[in-house]
C-alpha atoms as an extended CHARMM CRD file, in Angstrom:
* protein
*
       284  EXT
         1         1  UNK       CA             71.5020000000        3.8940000000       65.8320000000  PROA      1               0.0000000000
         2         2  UNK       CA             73.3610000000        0.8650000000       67.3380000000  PROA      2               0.0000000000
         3         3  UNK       CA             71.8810000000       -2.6100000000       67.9150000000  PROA      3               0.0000000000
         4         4  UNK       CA             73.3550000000       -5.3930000000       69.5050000000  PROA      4               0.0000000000
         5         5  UNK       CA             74.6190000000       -8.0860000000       67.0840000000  PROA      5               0.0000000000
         6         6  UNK       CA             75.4360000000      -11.7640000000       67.8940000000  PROA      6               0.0000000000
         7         7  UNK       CA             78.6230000000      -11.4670000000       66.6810000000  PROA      7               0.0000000000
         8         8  UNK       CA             79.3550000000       -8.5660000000       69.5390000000  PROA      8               0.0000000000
         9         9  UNK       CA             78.7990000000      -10.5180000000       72.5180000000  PROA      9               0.0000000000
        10        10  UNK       CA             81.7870000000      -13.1110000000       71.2850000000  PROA      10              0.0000000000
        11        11  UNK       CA             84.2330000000      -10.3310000000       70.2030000000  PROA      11              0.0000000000
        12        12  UNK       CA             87.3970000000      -10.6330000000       71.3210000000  PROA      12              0.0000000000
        13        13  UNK       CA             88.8140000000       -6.9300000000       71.3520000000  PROA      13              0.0000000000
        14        14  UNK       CA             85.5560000000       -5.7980000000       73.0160000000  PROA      14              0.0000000000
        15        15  UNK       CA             87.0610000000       -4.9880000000       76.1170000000  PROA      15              0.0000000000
        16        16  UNK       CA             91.0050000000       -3.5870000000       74.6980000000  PROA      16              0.0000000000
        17        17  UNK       CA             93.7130000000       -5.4530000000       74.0730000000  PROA      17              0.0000000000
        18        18  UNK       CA             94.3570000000       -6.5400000000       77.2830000000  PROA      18              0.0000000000
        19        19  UNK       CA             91.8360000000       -6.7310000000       79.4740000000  PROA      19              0.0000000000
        20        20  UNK       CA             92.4560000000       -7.5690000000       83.5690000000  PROA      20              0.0000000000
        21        21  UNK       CA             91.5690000000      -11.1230000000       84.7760000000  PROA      21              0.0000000000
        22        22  UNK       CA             90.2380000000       -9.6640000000       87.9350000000  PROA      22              0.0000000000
        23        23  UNK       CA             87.0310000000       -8.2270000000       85.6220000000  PROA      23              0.0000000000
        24        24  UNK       CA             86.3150000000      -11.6350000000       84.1670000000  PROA      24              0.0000000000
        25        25  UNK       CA             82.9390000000      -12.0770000000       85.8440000000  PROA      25              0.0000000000
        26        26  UNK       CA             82.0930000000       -8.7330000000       85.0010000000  PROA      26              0.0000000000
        27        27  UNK       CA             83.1180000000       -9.0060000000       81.3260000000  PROA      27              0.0000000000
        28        28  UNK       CA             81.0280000000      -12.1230000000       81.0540000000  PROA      28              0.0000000000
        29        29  UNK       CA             77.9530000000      -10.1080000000       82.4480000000  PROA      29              0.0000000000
        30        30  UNK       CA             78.6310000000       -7.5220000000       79.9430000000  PROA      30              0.0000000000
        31        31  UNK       CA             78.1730000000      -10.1060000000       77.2010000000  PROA      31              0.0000000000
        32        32  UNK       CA             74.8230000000      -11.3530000000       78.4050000000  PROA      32              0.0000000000
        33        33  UNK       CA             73.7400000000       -7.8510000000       78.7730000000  PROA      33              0.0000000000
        34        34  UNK       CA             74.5180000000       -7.9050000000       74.7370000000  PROA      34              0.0000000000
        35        35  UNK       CA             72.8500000000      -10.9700000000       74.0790000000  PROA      35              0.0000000000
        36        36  UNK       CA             69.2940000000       -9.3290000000       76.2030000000  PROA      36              0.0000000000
        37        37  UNK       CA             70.3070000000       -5.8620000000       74.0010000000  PROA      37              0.0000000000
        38        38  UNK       CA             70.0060000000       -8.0500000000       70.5750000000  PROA      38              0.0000000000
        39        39  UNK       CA             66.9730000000      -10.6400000000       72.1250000000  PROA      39              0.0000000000
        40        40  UNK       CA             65.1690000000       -7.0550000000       72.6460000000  PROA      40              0.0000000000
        41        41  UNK       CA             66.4700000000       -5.2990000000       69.9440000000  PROA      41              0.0000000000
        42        42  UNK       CA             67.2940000000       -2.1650000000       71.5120000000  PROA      42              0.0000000000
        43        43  UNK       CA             67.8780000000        0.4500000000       69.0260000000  PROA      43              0.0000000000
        44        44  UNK       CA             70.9220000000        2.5920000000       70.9340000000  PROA      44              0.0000000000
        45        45  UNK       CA             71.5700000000        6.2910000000       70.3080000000  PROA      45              0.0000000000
        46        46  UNK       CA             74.8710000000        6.7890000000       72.1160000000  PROA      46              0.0000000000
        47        47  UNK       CA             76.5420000000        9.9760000000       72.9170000000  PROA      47              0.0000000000
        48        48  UNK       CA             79.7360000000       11.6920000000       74.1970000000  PROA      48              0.0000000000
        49        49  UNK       CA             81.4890000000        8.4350000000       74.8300000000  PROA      49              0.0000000000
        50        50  UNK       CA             84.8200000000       10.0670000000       74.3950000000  PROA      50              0.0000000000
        51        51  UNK       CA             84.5430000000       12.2500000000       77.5620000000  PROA      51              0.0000000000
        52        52  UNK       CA             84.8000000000        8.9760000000       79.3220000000  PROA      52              0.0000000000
        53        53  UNK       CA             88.7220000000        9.4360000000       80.0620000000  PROA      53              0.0000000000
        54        54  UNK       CA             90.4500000000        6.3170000000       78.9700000000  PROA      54              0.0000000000
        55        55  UNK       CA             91.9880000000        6.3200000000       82.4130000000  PROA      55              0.0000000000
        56        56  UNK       CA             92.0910000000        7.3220000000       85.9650000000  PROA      56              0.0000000000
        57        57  UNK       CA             88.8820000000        7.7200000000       88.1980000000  PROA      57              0.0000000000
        58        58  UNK       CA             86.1050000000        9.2590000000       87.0450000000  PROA      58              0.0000000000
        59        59  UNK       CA             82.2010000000        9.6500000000       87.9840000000  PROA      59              0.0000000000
        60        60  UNK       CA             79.3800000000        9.5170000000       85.8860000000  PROA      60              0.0000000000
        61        61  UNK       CA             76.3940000000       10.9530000000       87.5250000000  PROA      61              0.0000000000
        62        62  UNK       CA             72.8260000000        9.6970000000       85.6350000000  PROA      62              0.0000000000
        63        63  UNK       CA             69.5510000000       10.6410000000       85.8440000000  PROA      63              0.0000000000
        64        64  UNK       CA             67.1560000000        7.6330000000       86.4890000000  PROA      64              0.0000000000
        65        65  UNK       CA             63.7370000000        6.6640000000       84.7720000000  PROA      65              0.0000000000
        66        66  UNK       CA             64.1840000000        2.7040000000       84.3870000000  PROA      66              0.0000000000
        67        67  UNK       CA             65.8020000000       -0.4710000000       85.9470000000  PROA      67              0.0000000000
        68        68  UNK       CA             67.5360000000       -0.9980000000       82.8670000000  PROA      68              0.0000000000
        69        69  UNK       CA             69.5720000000        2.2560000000       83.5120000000  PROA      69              0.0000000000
        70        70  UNK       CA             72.8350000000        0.8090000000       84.6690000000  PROA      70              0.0000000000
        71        71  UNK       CA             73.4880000000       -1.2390000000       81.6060000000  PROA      71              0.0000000000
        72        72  UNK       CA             73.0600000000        1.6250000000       79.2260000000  PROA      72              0.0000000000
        73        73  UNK       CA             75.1230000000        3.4490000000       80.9230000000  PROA      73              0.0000000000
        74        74  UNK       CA             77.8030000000        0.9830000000       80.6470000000  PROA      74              0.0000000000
        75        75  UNK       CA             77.3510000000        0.6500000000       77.5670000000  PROA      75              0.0000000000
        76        76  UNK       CA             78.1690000000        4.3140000000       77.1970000000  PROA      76              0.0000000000
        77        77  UNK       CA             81.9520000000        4.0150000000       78.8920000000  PROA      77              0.0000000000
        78        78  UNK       CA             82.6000000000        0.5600000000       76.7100000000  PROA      78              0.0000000000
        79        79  UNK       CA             83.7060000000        2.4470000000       73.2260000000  PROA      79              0.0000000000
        80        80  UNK       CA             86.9710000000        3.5610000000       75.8040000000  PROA      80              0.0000000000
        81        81  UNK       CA             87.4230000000       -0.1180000000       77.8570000000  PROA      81              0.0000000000
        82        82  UNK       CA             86.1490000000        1.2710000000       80.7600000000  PROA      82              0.0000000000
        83        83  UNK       CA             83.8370000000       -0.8210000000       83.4270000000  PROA      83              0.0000000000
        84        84  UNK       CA             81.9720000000        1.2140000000       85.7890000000  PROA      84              0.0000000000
        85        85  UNK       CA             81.7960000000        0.4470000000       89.5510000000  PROA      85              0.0000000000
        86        86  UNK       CA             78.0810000000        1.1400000000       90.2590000000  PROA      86              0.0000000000
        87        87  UNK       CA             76.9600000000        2.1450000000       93.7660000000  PROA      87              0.0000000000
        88        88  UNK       CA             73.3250000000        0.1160000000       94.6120000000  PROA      88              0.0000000000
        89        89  UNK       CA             71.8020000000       -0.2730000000       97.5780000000  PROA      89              0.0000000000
        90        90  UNK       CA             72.8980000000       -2.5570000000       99.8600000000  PROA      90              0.0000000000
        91        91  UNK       CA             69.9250000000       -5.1460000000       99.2560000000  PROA      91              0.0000000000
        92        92  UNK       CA             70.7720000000       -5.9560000000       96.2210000000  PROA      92              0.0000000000
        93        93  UNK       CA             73.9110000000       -7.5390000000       97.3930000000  PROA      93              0.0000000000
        94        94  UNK       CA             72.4110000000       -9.3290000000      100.0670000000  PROA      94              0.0000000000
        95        95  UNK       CA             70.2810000000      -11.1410000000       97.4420000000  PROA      95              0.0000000000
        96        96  UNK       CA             71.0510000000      -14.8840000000       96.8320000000  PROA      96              0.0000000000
        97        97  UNK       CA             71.1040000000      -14.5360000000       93.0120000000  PROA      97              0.0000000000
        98        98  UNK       CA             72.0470000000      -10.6560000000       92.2540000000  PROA      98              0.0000000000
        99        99  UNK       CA             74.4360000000      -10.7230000000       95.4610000000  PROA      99              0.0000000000
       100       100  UNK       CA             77.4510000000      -13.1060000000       93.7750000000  PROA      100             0.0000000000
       101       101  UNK       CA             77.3850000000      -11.6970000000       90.7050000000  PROA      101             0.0000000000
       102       102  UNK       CA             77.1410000000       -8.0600000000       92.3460000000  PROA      102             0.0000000000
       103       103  UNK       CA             80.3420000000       -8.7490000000       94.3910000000  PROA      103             0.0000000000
       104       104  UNK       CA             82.2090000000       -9.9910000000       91.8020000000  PROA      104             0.0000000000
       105       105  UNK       CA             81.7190000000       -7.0270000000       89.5390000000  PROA      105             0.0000000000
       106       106  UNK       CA             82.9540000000       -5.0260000000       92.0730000000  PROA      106             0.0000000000
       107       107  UNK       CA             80.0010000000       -2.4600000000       92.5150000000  PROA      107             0.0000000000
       108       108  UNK       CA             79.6880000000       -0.4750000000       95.7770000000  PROA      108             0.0000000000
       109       109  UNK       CA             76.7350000000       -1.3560000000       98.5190000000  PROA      109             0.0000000000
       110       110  UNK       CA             75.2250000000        1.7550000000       99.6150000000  PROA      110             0.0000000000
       111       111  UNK       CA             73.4720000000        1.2160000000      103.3620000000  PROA      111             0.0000000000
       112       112  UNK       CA             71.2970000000        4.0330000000      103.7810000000  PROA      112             0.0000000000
       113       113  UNK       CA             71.2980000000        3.5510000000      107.2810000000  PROA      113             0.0000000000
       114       114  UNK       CA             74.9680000000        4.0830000000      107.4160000000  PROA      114             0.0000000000
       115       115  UNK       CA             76.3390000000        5.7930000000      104.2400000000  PROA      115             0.0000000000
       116       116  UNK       CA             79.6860000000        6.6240000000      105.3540000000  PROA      116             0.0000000000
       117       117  UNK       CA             81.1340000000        3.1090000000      104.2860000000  PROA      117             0.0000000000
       118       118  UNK       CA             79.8580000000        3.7030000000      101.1080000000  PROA      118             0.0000000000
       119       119  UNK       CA             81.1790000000        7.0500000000      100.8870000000  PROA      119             0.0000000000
       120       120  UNK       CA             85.0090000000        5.5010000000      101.5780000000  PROA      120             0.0000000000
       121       121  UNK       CA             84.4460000000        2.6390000000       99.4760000000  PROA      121             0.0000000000
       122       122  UNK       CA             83.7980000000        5.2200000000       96.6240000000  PROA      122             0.0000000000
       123       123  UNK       CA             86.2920000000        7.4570000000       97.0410000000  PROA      123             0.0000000000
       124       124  UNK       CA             88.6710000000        4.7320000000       97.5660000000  PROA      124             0.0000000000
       125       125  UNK       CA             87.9050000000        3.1960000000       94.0760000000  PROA      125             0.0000000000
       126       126  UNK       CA             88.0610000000        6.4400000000       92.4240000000  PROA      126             0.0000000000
       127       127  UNK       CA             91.8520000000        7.3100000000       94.0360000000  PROA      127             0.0000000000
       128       128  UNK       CA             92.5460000000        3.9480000000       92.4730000000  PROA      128             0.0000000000
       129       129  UNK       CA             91.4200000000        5.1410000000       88.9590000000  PROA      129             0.0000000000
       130       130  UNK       CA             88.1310000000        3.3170000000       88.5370000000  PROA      130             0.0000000000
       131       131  UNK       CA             84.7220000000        4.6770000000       86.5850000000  PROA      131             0.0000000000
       132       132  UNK       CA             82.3000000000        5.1820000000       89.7270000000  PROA      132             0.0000000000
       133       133  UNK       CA             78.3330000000        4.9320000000       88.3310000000  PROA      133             0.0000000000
       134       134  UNK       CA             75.7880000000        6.8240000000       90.6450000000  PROA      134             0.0000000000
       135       135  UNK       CA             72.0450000000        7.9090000000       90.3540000000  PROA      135             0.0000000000
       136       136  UNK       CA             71.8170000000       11.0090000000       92.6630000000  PROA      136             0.0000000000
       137       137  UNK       CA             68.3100000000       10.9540000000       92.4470000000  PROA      137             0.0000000000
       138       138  UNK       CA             68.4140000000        7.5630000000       94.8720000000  PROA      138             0.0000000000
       139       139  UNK       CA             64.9750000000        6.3000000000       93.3440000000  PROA      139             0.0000000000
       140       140  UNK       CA             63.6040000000        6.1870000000       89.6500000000  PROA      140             0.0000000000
       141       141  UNK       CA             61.9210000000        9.2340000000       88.7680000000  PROA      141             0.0000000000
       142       142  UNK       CA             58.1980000000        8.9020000000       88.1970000000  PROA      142             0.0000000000
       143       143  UNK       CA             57.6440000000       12.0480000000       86.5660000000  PROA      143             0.0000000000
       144       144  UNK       CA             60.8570000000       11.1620000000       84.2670000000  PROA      144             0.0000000000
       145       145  UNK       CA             62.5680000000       14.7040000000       85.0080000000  PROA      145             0.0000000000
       146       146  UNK       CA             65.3490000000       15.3850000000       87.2980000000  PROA      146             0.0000000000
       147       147  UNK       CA             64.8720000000       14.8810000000       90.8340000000  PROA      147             0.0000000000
       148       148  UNK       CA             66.5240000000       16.7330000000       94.0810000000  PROA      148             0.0000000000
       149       149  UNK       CA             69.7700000000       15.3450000000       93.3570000000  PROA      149             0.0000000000
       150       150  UNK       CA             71.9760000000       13.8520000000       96.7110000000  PROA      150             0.0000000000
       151       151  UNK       CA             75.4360000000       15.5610000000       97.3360000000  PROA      151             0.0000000000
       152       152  UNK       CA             77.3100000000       12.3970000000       97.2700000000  PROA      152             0.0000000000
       153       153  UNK       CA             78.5780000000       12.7500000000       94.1440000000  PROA      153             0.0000000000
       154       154  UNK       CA             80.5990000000       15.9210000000       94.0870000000  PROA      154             0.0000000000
       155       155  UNK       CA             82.0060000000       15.8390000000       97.2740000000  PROA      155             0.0000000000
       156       156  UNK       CA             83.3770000000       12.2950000000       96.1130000000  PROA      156             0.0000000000
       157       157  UNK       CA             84.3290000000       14.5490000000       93.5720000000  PROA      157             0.0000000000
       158       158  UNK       CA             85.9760000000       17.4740000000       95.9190000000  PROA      158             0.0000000000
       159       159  UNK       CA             87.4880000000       14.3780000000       97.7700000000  PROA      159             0.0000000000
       160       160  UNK       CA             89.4250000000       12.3250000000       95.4140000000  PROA      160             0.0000000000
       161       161  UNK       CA             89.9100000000       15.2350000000       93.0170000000  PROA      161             0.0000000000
       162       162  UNK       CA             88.0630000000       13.5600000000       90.1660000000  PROA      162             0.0000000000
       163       163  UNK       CA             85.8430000000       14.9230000000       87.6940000000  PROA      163             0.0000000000
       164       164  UNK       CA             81.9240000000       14.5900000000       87.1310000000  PROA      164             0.0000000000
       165       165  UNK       CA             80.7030000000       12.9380000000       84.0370000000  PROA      165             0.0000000000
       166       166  UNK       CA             76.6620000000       14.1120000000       83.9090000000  PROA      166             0.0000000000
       167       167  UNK       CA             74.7840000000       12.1290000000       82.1210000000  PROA      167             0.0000000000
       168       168  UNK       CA             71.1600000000       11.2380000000       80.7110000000  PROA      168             0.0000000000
       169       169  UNK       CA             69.3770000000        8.3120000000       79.5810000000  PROA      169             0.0000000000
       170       170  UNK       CA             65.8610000000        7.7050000000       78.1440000000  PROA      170             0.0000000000
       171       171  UNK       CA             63.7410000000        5.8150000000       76.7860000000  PROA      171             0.0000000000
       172       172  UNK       CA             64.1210000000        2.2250000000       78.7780000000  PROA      172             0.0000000000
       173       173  UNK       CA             61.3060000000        3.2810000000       81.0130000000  PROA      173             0.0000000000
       174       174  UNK       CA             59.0270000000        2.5860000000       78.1920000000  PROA      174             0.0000000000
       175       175  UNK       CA             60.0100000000       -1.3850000000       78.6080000000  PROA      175             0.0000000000
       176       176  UNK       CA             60.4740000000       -1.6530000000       82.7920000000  PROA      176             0.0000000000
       177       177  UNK       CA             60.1070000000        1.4710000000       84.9970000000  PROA      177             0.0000000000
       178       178  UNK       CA             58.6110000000        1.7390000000       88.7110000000  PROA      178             0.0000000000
       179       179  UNK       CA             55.0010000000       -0.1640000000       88.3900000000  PROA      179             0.0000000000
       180       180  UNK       CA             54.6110000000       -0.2700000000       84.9750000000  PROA      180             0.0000000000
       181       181  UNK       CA             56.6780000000       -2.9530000000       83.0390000000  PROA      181             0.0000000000
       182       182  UNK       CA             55.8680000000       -3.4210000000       79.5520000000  PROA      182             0.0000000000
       183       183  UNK       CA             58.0300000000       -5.9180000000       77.7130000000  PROA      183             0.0000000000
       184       184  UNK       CA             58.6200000000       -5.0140000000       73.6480000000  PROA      184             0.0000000000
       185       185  UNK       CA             61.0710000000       -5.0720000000       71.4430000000  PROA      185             0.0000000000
       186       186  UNK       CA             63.0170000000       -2.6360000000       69.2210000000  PROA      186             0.0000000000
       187       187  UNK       CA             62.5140000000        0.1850000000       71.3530000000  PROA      187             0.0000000000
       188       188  UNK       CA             65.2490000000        3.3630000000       70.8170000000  PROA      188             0.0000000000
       189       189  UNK       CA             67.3410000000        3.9700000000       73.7670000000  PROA      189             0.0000000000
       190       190  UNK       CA             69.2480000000        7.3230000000       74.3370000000  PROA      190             0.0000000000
       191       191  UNK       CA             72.3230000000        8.1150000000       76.5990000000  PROA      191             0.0000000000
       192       192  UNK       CA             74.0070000000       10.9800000000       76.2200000000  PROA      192             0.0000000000
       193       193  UNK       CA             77.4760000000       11.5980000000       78.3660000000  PROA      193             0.0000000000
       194       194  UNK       CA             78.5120000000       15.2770000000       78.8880000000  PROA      194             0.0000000000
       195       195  UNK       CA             81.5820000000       17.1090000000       79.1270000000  PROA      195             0.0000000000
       196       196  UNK       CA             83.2610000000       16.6880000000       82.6500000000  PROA      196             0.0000000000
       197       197  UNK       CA             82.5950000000       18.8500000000       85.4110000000  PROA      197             0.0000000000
       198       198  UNK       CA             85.7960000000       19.4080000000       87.1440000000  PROA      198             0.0000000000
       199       199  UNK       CA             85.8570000000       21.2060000000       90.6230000000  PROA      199             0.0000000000
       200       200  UNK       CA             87.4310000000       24.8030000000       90.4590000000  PROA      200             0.0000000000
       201       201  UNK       CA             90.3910000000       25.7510000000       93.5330000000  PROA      201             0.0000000000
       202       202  UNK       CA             87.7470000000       25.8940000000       96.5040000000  PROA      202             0.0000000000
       203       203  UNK       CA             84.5460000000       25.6070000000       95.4290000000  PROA      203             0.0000000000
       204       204  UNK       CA             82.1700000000       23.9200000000       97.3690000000  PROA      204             0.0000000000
       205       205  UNK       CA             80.8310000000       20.6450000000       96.9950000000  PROA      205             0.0000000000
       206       206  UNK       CA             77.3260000000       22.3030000000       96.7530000000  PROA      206             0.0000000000
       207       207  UNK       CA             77.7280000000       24.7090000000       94.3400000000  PROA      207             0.0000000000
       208       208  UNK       CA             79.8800000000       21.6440000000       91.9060000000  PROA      208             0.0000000000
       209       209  UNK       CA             76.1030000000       19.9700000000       92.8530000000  PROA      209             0.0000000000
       210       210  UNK       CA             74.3410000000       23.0010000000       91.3220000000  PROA      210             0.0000000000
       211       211  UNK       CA             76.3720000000       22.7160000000       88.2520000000  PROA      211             0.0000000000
       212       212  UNK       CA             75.8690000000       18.9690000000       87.8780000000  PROA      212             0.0000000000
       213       213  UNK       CA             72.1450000000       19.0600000000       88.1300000000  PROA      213             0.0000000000
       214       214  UNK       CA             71.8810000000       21.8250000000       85.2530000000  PROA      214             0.0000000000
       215       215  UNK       CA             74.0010000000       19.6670000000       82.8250000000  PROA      215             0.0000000000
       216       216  UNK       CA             71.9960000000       16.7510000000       83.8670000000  PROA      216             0.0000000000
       217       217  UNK       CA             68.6110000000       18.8520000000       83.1290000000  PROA      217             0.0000000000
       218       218  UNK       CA             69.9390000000       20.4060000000       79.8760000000  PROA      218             0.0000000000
       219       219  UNK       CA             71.3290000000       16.1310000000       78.7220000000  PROA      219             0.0000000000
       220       220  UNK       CA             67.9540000000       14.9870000000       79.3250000000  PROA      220             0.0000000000
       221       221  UNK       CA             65.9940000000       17.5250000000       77.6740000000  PROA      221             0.0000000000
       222       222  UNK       CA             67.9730000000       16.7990000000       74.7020000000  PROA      222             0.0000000000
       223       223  UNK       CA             67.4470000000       13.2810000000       74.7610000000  PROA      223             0.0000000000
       224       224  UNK       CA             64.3250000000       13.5180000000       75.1410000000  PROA      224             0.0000000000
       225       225  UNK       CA             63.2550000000       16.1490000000       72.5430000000  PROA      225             0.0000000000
       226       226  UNK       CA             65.7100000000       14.2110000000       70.1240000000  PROA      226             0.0000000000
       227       227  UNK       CA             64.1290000000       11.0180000000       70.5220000000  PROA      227             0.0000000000
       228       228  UNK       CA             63.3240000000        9.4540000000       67.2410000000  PROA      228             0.0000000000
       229       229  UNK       CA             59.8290000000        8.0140000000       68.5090000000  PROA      229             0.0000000000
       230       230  UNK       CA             56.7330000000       10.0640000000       69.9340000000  PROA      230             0.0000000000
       231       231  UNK       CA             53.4880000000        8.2630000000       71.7720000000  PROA      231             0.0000000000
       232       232  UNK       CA             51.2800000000        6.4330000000       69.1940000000  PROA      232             0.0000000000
       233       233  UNK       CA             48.2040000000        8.0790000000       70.4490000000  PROA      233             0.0000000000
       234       234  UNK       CA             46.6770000000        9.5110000000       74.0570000000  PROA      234             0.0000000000
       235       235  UNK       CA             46.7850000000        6.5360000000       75.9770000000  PROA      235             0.0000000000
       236       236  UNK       CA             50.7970000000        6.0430000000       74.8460000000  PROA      236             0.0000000000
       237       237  UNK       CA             51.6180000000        9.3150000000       76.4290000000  PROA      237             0.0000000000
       238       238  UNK       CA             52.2920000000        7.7050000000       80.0350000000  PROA      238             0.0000000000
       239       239  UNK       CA             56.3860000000        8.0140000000       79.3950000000  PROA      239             0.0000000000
       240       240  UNK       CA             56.3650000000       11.6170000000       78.5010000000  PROA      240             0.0000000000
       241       241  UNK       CA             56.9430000000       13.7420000000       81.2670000000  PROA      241             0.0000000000
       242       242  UNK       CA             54.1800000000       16.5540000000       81.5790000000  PROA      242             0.0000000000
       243       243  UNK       CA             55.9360000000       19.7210000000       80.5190000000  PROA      243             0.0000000000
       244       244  UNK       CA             56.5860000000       17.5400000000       76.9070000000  PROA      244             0.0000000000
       245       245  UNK       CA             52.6960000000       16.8460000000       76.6580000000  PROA      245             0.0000000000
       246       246  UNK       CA             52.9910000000       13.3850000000       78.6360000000  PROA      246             0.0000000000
       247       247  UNK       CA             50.6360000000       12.4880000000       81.8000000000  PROA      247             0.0000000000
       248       248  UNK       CA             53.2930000000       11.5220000000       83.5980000000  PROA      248             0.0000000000
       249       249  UNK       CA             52.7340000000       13.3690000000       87.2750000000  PROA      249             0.0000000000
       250       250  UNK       CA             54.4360000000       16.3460000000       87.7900000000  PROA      250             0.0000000000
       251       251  UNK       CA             57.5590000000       16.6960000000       89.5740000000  PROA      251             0.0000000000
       252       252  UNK       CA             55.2760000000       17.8460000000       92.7670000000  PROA      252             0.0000000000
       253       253  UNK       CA             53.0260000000       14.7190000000       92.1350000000  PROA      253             0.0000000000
       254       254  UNK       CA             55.6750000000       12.7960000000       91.7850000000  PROA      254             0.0000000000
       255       255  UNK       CA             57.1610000000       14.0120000000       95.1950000000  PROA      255             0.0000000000
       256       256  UNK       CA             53.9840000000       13.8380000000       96.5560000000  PROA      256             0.0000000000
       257       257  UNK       CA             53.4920000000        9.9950000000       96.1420000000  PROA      257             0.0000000000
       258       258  UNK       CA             57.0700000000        9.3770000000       96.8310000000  PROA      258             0.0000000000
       259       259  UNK       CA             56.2490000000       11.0290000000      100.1830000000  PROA      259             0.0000000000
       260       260  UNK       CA             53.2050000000        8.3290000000      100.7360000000  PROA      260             0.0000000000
       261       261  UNK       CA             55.1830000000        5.2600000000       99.7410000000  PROA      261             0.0000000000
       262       262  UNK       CA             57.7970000000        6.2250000000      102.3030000000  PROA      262             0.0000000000
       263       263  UNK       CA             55.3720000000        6.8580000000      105.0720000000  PROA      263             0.0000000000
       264       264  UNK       CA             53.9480000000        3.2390000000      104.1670000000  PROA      264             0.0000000000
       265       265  UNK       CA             50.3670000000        5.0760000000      103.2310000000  PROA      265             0.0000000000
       266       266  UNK       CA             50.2330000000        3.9360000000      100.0090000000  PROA      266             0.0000000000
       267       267  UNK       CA             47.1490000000        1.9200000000       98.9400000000  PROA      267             0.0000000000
       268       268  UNK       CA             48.7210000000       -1.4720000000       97.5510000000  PROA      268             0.0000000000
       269       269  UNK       CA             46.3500000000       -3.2050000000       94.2920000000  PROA      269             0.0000000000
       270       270  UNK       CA             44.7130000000       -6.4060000000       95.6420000000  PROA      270             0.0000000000
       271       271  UNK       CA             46.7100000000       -9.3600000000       94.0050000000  PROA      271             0.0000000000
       272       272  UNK       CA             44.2670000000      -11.0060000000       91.5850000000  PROA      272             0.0000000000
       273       273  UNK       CA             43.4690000000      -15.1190000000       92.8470000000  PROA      273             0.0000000000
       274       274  UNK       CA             44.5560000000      -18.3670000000       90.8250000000  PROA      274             0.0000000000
       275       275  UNK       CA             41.5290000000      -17.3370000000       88.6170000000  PROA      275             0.0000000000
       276       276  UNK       CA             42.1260000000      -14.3430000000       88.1100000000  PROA      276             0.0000000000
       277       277  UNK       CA             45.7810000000      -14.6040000000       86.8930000000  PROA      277             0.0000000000
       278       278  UNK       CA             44.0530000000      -17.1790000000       84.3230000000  PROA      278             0.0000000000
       279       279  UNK       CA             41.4050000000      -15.1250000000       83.2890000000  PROA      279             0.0000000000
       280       280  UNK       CA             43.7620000000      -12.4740000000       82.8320000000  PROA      280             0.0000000000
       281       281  UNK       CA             45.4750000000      -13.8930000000       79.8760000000  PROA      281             0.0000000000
       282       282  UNK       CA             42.9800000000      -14.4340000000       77.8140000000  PROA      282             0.0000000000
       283       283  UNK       CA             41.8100000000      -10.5620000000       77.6060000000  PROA      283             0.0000000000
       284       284  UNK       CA             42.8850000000       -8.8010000000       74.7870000000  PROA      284             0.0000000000
């Protein structure tokens, strides 16, 4: 197990010997990301760093449980001095904090509405040898399993003739995941980076997706049945998925609600008043 110590977040060889001005901002983020790893005292179980190649494009394809997920997964490429380029919706840069800092790192804006610039953009960066990040399950998934994944990723693949990186992480839902956030410290954290997928001479960018979901499915399941913690009674088994003996819904639930949040159907908890907030913090 890794944890963040102060005397990582100031060190000068973090990053290789030589390390591009243009990535400044993003190094400096990468720091403060250390100094929240060591505040929290995330215990890190990191694996398969090395098939992060130490150059040339590459794309590391993630499953997606919490909104901590892009940081561990940078932390995964760091051991080889790689940054990765991280493809987010488009909202996020169009924020007035998370926008600047978004920009600067380099990450790609995915519209929905028109994903086609995105598409370029990605493809682009990967011909030019960067590390593209992307969660092909679009959303976080509530019943912490692997989703229908999108087929963005391997024809970016097919296109710039790059290879697929799967990968898994798990365990930062139990501190901030979709509706449930839960500050703690010293919880374990677990990503786990595969052996490349490389497309064969005229496969299809469908059956490469086929392939990338199973080695996503088979990294998770390992992560999670190596995980060195387990719920600390019945009402801790929320972040367990349901076919590990969690109540987490099940993947058709889970689709199920997804469904009703997009159609705007979903019944939204009241907001508690002025009173309520107050009253709130003294129950325990």
């Amino acid at each position: 197990m890794y944890t963040a110590k102060w005397r990582d977040v100031v060190r000068p060889d973090l990053f290789g010997p030589s390390p591009g001005r243009r990535d400044r901002p993003y190094r400096l983020v990468i720091r403060l990301a250390l100094v929240v790893f060591r505040l929290f005292g995330f215990r890190f179980d990191v694996r398969g760093s090395e098939h992060v190649p130490v150059s040339g494009g590459a794309i590391i394809s993630s499953n997606h449980v919490s909104f901590f997920d892009f940081t561990f997964l940078g932390l995964g490429a760091l051991p080889q001095h790689r940054l990765v380029r991280f493809m987010a919706k488009s909202s996020v840069f169009d924020h007035r904090f998370s926008g600047p800092f978004m920009r600067a790192m380099r990450h790609i804006p995915v519209d929905r509405k028109a994903g086609a610039a995105a598409f370029e953009s990605a493809v682009r960066a990967l011909k030019d040898g960067e590390v593209v990040g992307v969660f092909p399950e679009a959303t976080i998934s509530t019943s912490f399993t692997v989703k229908d994944l999108k087929a963005g990723a391997p024809r970016m693949a097919v296109q710039a003739g790059v290879p697929i990186i799967p990968a898994a992480v798990w365990g930062g839902h139990r501190v901030a995941t979709r509706g449930r956030v839960q500050l703690r410290r010293g919880v374990p954290v677990t990503v786990i980076l595969g052996e490349p997928l490389v497309a064969e001479p005229g496969e299809k960018p469908q059956a490469l997706l086929r392939r990338t979901r199973a080695a996503m499915e088979a990294l998770l399941d390992e992560a999670q049945r190596s995980y060195p913690e387990q719920p600390a009674g019945p009402d801790d088994r929320w972040w367990l998925p349901a076919h590990l003996g969690g109540t987490a819904p099940t993947p058709e639930d889970a689709a199920e609600e997804a469904a009703i949040r997009a159609s705007g159907r979903e019944k939204k908890a009241r907001k508690p008043g002025p009173l309520g907030r107050v009253s709130r913090l003294f129950r325990r």
